[in-house]
TORZAPA-272598 format. One record per residue (C-alpha): residue in three letters; x, y, z. Coordinates in steps of 0.25 Angstrom, whole numbers, plus 5000, padded with zeros to 4 digits. Example, Ala and Ser with C-alpha at 12.3 -4.5 7.8 and 13.67 -1.06 7.14 Angstrom:
<atoms>
ALA504949825031/SER505549965029/
</atoms>
This chain:
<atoms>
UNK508051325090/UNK507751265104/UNK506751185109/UNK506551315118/UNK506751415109/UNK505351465105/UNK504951385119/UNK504651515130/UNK504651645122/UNK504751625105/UNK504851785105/UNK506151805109/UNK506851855098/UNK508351915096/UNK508752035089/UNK509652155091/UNK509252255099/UNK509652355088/UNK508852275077/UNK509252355068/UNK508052455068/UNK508552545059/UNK509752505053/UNK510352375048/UNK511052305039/UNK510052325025/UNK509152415032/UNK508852545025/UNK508052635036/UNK506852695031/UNK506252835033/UNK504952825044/UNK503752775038/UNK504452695027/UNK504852585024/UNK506352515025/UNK507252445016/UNK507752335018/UNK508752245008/UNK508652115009/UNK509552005015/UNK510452005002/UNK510452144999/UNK509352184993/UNK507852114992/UNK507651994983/UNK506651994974/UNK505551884977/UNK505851754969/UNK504451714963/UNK503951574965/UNK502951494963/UNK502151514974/UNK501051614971/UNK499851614982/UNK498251684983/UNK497351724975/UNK497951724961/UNK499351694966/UNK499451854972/UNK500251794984/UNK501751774982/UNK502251774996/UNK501751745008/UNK502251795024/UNK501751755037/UNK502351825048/UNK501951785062/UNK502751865075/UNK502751815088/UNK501751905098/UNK501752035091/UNK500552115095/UNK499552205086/UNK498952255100/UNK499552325109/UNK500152295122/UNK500152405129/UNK499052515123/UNK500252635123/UNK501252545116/UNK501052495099/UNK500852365096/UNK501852265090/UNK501252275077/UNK501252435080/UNK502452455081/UNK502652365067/UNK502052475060/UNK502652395045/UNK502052265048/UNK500752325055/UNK500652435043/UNK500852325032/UNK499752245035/UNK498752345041/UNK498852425028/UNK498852315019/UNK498052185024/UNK497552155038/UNK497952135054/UNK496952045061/UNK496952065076/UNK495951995078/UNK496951875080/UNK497051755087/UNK498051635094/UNK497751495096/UNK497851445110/UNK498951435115/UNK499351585111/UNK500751545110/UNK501851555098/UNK501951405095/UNK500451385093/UNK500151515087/UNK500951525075/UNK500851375072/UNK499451405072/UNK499651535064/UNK500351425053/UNK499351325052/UNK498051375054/UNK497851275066/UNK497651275081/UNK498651235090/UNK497951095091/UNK498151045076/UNK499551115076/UNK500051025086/UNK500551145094/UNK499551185106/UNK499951235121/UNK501351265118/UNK502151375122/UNK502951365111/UNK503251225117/UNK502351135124/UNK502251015132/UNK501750865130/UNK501350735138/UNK502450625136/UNK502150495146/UNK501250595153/UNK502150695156/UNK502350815148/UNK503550835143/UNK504550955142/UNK504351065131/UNK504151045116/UNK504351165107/UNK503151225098/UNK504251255089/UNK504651145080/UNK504651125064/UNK503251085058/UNK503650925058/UNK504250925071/UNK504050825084/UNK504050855099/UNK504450765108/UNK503450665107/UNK503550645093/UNK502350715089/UNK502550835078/UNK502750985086/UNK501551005075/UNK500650925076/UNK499050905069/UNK498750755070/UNK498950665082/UNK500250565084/UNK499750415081/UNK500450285084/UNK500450305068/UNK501050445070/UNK501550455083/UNK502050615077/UNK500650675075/UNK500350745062/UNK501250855059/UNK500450985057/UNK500251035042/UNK501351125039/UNK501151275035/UNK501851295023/UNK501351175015/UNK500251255008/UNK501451365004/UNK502451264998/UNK501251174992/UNK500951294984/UNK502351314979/UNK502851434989/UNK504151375000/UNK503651455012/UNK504751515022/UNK504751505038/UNK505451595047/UNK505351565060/UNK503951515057/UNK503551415068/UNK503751275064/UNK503951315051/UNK505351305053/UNK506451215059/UNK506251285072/UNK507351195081/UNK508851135078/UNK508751015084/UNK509150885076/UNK508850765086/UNK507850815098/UNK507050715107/UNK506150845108/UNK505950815092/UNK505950955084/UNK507250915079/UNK507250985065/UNK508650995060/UNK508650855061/UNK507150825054/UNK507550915042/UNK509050895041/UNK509350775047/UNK509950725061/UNK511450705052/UNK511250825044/UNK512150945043/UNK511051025047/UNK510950945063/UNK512450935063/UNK512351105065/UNK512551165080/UNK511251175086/UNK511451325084/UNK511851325072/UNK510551235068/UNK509651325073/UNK510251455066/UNK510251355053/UNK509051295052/UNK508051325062/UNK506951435059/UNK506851475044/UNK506351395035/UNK505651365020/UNK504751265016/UNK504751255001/UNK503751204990/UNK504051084982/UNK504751174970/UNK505651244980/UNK505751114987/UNK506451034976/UNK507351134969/UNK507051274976/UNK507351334988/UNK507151204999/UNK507951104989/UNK508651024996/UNK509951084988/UNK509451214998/UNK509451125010/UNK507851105008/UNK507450975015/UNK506150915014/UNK504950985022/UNK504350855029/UNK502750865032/UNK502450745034/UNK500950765039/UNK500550865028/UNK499150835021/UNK499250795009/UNK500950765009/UNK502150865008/UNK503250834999/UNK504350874990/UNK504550994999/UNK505751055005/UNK506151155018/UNK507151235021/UNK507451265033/UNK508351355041/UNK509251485038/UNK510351415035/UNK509651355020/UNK508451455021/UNK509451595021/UNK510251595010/UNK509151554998/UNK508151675005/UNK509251785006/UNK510751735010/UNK511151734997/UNK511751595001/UNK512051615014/UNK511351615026/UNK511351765029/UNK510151825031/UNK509451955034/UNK508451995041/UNK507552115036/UNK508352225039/UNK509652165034/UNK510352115047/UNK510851965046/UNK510051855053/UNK510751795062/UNK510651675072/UNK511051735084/UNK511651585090/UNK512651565078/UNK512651725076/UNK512751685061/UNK511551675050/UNK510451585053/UNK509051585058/UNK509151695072/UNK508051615080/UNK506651605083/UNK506851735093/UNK507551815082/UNK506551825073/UNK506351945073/UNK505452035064/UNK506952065055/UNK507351935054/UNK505951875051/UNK505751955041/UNK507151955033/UNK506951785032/UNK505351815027/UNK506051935016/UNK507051835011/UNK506051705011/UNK505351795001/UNK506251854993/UNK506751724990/UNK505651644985/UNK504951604998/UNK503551664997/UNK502951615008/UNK503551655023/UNK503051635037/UNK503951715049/UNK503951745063/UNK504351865069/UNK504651855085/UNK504051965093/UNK504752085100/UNK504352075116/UNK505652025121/UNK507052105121/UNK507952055113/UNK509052035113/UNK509052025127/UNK509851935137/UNK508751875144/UNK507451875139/UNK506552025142/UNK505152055137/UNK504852185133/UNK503752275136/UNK502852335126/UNK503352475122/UNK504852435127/UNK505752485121/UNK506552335114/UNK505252305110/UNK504652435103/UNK506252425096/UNK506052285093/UNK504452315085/UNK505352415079/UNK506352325071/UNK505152235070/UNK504452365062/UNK505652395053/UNK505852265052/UNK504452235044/UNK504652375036/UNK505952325030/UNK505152185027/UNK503852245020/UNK505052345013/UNK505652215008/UNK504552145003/UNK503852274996/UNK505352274986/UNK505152114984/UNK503652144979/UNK503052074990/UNK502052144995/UNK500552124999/UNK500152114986/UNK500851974984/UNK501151934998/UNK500251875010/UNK500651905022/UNK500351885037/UNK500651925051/UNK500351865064/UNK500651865078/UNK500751715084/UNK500251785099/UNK500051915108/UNK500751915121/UNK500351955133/UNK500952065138/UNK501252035153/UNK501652175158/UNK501052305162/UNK501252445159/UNK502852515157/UNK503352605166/UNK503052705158/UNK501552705154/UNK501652805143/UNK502652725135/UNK502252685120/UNK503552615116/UNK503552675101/UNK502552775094/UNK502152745079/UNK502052865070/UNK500652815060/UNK500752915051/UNK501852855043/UNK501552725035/UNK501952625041/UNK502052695055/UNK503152725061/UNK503452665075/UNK504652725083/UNK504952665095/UNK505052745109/UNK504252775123/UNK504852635126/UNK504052565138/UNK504652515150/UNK504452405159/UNK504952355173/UNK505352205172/UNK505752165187/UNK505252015188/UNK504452005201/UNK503751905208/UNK502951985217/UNK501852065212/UNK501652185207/UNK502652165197/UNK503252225189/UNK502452225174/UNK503052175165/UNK503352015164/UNK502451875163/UNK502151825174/UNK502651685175/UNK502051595186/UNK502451445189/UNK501451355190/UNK501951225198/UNK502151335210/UNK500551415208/UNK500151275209/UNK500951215220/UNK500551335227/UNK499051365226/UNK498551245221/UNK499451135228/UNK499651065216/UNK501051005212/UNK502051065200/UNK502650915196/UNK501150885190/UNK501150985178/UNK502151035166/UNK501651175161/UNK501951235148/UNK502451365152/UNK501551495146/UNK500551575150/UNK499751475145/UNK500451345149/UNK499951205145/UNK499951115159/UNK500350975156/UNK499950885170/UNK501050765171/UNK500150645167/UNK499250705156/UNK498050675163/UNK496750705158/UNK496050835158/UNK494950785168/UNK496050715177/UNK495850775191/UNK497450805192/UNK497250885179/UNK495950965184/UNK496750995197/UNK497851055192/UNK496851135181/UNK496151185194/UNK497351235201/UNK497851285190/UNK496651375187/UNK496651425201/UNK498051475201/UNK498151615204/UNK499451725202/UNK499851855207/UNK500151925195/UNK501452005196/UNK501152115186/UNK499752145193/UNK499652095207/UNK498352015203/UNK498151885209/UNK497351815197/UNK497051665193/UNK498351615183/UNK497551545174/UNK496551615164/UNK495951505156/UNK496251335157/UNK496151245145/UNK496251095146/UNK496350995135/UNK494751005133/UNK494751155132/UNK496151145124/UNK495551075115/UNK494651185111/UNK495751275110/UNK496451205100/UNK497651145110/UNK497651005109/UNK498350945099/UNK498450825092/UNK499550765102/UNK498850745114/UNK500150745123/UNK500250905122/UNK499150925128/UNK499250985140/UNK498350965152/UNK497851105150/UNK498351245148/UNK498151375158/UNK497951505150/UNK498551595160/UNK498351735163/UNK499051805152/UNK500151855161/UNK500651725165/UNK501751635161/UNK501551505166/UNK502651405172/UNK502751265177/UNK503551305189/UNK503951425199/UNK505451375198/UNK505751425185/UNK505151415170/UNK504651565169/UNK505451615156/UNK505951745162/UNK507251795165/UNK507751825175/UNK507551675180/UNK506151665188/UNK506151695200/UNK505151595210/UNK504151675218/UNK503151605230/UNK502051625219/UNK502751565206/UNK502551695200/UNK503551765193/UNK503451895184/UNK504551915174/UNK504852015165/UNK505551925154/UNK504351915147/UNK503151985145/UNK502451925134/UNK501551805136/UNK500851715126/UNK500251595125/UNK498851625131/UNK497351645127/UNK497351805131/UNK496851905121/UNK498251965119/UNK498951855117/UNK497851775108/UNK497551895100/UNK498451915089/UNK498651985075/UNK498651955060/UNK499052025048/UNK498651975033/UNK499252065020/UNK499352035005/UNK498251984995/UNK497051944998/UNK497152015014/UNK496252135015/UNK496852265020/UNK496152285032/UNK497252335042/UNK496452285055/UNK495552185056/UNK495052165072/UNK493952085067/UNK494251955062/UNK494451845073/UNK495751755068/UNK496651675075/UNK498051625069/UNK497351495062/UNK496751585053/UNK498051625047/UNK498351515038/UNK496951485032/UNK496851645029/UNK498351655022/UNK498051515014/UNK496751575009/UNK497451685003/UNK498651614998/UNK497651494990/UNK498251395000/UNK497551285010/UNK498251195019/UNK498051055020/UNK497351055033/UNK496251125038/UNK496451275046/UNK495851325061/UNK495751455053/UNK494851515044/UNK495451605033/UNK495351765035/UNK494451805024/UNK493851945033/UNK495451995029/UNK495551945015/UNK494951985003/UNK493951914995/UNK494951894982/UNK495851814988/UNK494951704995/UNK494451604987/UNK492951604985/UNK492351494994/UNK492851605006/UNK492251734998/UNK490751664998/UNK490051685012/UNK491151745017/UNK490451815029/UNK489851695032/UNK491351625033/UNK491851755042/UNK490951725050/UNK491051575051/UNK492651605053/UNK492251685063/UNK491651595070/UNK492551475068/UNK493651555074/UNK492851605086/UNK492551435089/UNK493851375086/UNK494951475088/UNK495551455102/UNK495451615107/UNK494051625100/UNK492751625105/UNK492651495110/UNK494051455113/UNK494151565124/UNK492651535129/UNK493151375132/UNK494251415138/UNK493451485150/UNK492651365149/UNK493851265151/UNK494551365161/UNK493251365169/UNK493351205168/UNK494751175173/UNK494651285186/UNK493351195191/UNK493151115203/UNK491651085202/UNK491250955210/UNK491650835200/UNK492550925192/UNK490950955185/UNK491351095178/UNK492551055173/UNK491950925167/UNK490551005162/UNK491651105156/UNK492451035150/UNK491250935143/UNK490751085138/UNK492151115132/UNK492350965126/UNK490950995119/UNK491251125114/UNK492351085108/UNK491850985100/UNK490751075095/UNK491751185093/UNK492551095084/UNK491351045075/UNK490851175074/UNK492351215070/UNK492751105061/UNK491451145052/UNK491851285053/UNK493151275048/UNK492951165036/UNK491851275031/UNK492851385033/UNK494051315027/UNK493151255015/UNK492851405011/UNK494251445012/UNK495151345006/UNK494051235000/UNK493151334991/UNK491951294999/UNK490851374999/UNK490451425014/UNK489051375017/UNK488651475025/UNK487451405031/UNK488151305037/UNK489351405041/UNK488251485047/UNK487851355055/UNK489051335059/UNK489351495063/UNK487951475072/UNK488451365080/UNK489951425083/UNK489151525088/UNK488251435096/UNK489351365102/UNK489951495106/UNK488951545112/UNK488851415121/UNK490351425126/UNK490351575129/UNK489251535137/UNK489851435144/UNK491051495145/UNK490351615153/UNK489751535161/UNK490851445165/UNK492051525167/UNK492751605176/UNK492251745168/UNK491351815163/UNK490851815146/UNK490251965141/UNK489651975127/UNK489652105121/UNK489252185107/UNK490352295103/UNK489752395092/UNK491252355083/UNK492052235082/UNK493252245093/UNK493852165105/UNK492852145117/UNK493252175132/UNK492752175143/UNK493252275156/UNK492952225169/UNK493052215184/UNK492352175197/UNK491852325198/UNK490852375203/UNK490552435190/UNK491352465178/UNK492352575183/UNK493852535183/UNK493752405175/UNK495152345172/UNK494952195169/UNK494852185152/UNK494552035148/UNK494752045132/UNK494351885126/UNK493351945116/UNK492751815112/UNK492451875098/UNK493452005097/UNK493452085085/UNK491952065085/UNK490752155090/UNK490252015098/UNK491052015109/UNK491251905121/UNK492251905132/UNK492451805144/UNK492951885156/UNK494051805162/UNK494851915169/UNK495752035163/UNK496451995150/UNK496752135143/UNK498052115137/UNK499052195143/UNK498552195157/UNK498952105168/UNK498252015177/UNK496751965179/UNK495951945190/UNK495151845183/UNK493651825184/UNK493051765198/UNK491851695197/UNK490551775205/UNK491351915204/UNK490452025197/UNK491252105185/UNK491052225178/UNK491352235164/UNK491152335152/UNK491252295136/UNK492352375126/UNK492552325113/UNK493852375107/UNK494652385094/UNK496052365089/UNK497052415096/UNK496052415110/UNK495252545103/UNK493752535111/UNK492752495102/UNK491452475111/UNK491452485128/UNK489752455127/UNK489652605131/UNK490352575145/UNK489352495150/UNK489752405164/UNK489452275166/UNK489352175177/UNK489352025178/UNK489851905188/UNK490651815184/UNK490251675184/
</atoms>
């Protein structure tokens, strides 16, 4: 693929408008409430080919499938229209009623594809990955001067542009000037004998064509060789070939199995791993990958509903792109991979917001009608899988798998024009429930520049000109890194305390838009975080050059641009208003921010070992807790430590190893804690970024709040990573090492995490532009807080939802301004204003928990 591709919007996606929902080649339609049948790519399904790779407790676990989609939601969007995972009543029945749905999810920051399923992989912040503040492609300093784009999306051993590995957990020397590449996720796999499939798995796979780029990524040319028949390929044809599919295999398969090099298998380079990696082979691409996992020798394939897969460029068998992998296609490559001696497969699914196909690029609404067709294929399109599976044998009972989302969005619109609508209605009587889509929603999608608009589009805004404008300041001095929370890179690189830097921190926080869906005029910046406070959010890696001079978390509505002349990513081409501010109905998603929508996510455990516990709204995780908690279960450990703690409130006893079963509500609770200091959208992570917001809008006498501020942050970071460092050895010694929890010291250590938060809610409260309430609820929920200037309680309509501790009955929430997903606009929180405010603790779903028995509140902020 290009540079580009997976650049702007990675969930763009084509597919037929008909999809065959019902009928298509191989398809046998099944009567409501049951399954269907599906053959497979050959004819009929292949049995599984056993191997030598046998997993968990006692060896129960022969296969393993890891799916992640791209920003596919468990919540709703709109309370009268199901969710994603509603109207995926296959996929969302087979793991309620068999393992567990945690929704009590979480991102690292940024909450952006590239970052998030990297992280989802490795078990690692952004900062040890290597990739940090991009929006699937990011910025860095050469000379001083930030240079154009880098993709996000390379293969594990690729370079950008400065020579430094894309991946990267070790900083570049004079001695090695390309970093430390990043461990690699599938070593523990093929170490233990099992090859290991990707399909369209980030980085996992050779994700561009290129054979000679000054960009680097050029990975045709590192596998096969600059002269090699491979690079002598059409661009095109390179990319259907080669790019996107791939398996990396143990040392048996390696030398005389499915990656020999009689197979086209060629040596998987990891040149950093701990502890060496040789004698293993790759194999890479549809072209070599196809006809040894169900072309019969041939590169024709199917996806699971028996229609060929087919790259749409050369409009012949190969790989159909990053955007056309849709629920069918993902799934037929993960049914063959199987059924053909590959037992462990990781896959992503893109999402269904956008029309497709589609001329130019359109977002669809919740309850739309493409959209409630496309859930629908993607439905049918898991019956038929699980349907397949169940006549291989595999099942729960010999398989792990997992499901996760990489982000929410945040939906930027407001109500259809027709209020009642509910897009599809789900019969729950049958089993799984039956979803039949109609009532569709409409929208109205005029772009406007003038407000009210219409509501339905992002709103893009360009910075250069708000600048220019209110603040005087001049457009050639920055580069931005377009998103709604854009990393600003000042021409120069200048220190963080440079006076040119704090200018341009200032203006930027005092930047204020007309919001076209609402008609509020409200401040564009939410929170601020520079390298100090980035730092604690686990954004700074080991090169310092992609460090930007810091990053504006916007409000969630806005898409953020270098300039008013053009950039903006919607079609019809921008057009420039007085005010650089443009709403577009082209797209209507947005991620990439800290806002409980599009930070809150979903995962789903099944098979042995994962308790059946349907919803679990308790259990605080984040994506770096995946990998430990499936290496747990599968008896593996990695050769390098995790950010995450293993799961064990979802998993049963007998699959853990002992050292984790001893004390164990003492390590919950130790976890817990861990999770609510280190994880970026945690306790403290959200506290410090008030703090450091609060720190780059001053303009005390000296620059002596910014200083005093920024000292606190610097030493509550130190603190924090002591404290975290102890946490995790003791976590990770019980879960991987047999050691023992000592629970006086874990209890030590739970006392001074509580200690130090404590100390930076309270500076928090005290030092930024809000307001903190502490609350008990009588049951574990989500905390909230309704509020407005009043007098009294009556007609509140601003929500603030950042539950510093969701999912508990201890509840803390910083009231910056309205954040209630699905709404638009904030007014924010102006310092000496009184607010009224009332307490509701609610459920999954929004269901009302506690509401403190309606009692009204007053207090002024700070």
């Amino acid at each position: 693929m290009s540079l580009t591709e997976r650049v702007r919007r990675p969930s763009l996606w084509r597919i037929s408008a008909a999809l065959a929902l019902l009928a298509g080649i191989g398809v046998v339609v099944a009567a409501p409430g049951t399954h269907p049948v599906v053959l497979g790519s050959g004819g009929a399904s292949t049995a599984y080919a056993a191997g030598g790779c046998s997993l968990g407790a006692n060896g129960a676990i022969k296969h393993v499938m890891y799916f992640q989609f791209d920003n596919t939601h468990f919540m709703r969007d709109l309370a009268n229209v199901p969710s994603d995972l509603e109207q995926m009543p296959h996929l969302s029945n087979f793991i309620q009623s068999n393992g567990v749905i945690l929704d009590n999810h979480h991102t690292p920051l940024i909450s952006h594809t590239s970052e998030d399923i990297l992280t989802s992989l490795s078990g690692v912040y952004p900062n040890r990955h290597g990739v940090a503040v991009g929006q699937n492609s990011y910025q860095f300093y050469q000379n001083g001067s930030p240079t154009p784009f880098t993709t996000a999306f390379t293969y594990w051993t690729d370079t950008i542009g400065n020579g430094t590995y894309n991946l990267l957990s070790g900083a570049p020397t004079a001695a090695k000037p390309t970093g430390t590449n990043a461990p690699a996720p599938w070593v523990p796999y093929t170490r233990a004998g099992c090859d290991v499939g990707a399909v369209a798995s980030a980085n996992q796979v050779l994700e561009n064509a290129n054979v000679n780029s000054r960009f680097g990524a050029n990975d045709i040319g590192n596998v096969y060789g600059v002269t090699s028949p491979e690079a002598q390929e059409t661009t095109a044809q390179r990319t259907a070939d080669f790019v996107g599919v791939a398996v990396h295999c143990s040392q048996t398969d390696s030398a005389a199995g499915l990656c020999s090099s009689t197979n086209h298998g060629r040596p998987d380079v990891l040149p950093d791993e701990p502890g060496g990696y040789t004698g293993f082979n790759g194999l890479f691409g549809h072209k070599y990958v196809a006809p040894l996992i169900g072309g019969n020798g041939t590169t024709s394939l199917n996806d699971i509903n028996g229609t060929p897969i087919i790259d749409p460029t050369t409009n012949a068998p190969g790989f159909p792109g990053f955007d056309g992998m849709n629920a069918a296609v993902s799934l037929g490559y993960v049914a063959d991979m199987q059924e053909h001696g590959v037992p462990v497969t990781f896959a992503y699914i893109s999402d269904a917001h956008d029309q497709n196909p589609a001329a130019t690029h359109t977002a669809l609404g919740p309850g739309e009608q493409a959209y409630e067709q496309q859930l629908k294929a993607y439905d049918m399109a898991f019956g038929a899988f699980f349907s397949r599976l169940a006549a291989d044998g595999i099942n729960k009972s010999n398989t792990l798998f997992v499901f996760t989302s990489d982000e929410g969005d945040h939906y930027t619109g407001g109500p259809p024009t027709n209020p009642g609508c509910t897009g599809a209605t789900i019969d729950g009587t049958q089993n799984p429930p039956v979803v039949t889509p109609g009532n569709y929603c409409t929208y109205s999608k005029t772009a406007t520049t003038t407000p009210p608009g219409p509501p339905f589009g992002e709103v893009a805004v360009g910075l250069d000109g708000l600048l220019s404008q209110q603040q005087g300041l001049n457009s050639s001095t920055f580069s931005v890194g377009n998103d709604t929370a854009p990393a600003i890179y000042l021409n120069g690189q200048p220190a963080r305390s440079d006076a040119s830097v704090r200018t341009f921190e200032r203006a930027t926080g005092a930047l204020t838009v007309t919001n076209p869906l609402s008609s509020a005029t409200e401040p564009l910046a939410q929170y601020l975080a520079d390298p100090v406070e980035m730092n604690l959010l686990h954004m700074v890696t080991a090169d310092p050059t992609r460090t930007p001079t810091f990053t504006m978390f916007a409000r969630p509505d806005y898409y953020v641009t270098a300039t008013c002349s053009g950039g903006f990513n919607s079609t019809p081409p921008p057009v420039v208003s007085p005010k650089c501010v443009l709403e577009q109905p082209a797209y209507a998603w947005l991620h990439g921010n800290v806002q409980q929508d599009v930070s809150t996510t979903w995962l789903g455990m099944v098979g042995p070992g994962v308790i059946n516990k349907g919803i679990d709204n308790t259990t605080w995780s984040d994506h770096t807790d995946i990998r430990p908690t499936m290496l747990a279960l599968l008896g593996l450990q990695d050769d390098y430590s995790h950010d995450g703690r293993v799961l064990v409130e979802d998993l049963n006893s007998s699959a853990l190893a002992a050292s984790l079963t001893v004390h164990q509500g003492t390590f919950v609770r130790l976890a817990q804690m861990y999770k609510q200091l280190n994880a970026p959208v945690a306790g403290l992570g959200l506290a410090t970024l008030a703090i450091s917001t609060n720190a780059l809008k001053s303009n005390a006498a000296g620059d002596g709040t910014y200083t005093q501020l920024e000292t606190q942050l610097q030493a509550i970071g130190t603190q924090r990573d002591a404290l975290a460092a102890k946490m995790i050895a003791a976590l990770e010694g019980a879960e991987f090492n047999g050691q023992t929890l000592d629970e006086q010291a874990a209890q030590s250590l739970i006392t001074q995490g509580q200690a130090l938060l404590d100390s930076v809610n309270t500076l928090a409260g005290s030092s930024a532009q809000c307001f903190l309430v502490t609350f008990i609820s009588s049951r574990p929920g989500q905390g909230e807080i309704f509020f407005g200037t009043g007098p009294g309680c009556s007609g509140l309509v601003n929500v603030a939802t950042t539950d510093q501790s969701p999912g508990t009955t201890r509840h803390a929430i910083f009231v910056a301004g309205n954040d209630l997903p699905g709404t638009v606009g904030s007014t924010g929180i102006s310092p000496g204003t009184t607010y009224w405010y009332e307490t509701v603790t609610t459920g999954p779903g929004g269901t009302e928990i506690n509401n403190n028995a309606g009692n009204c509140y007053s207090v002024t902020a700070g």
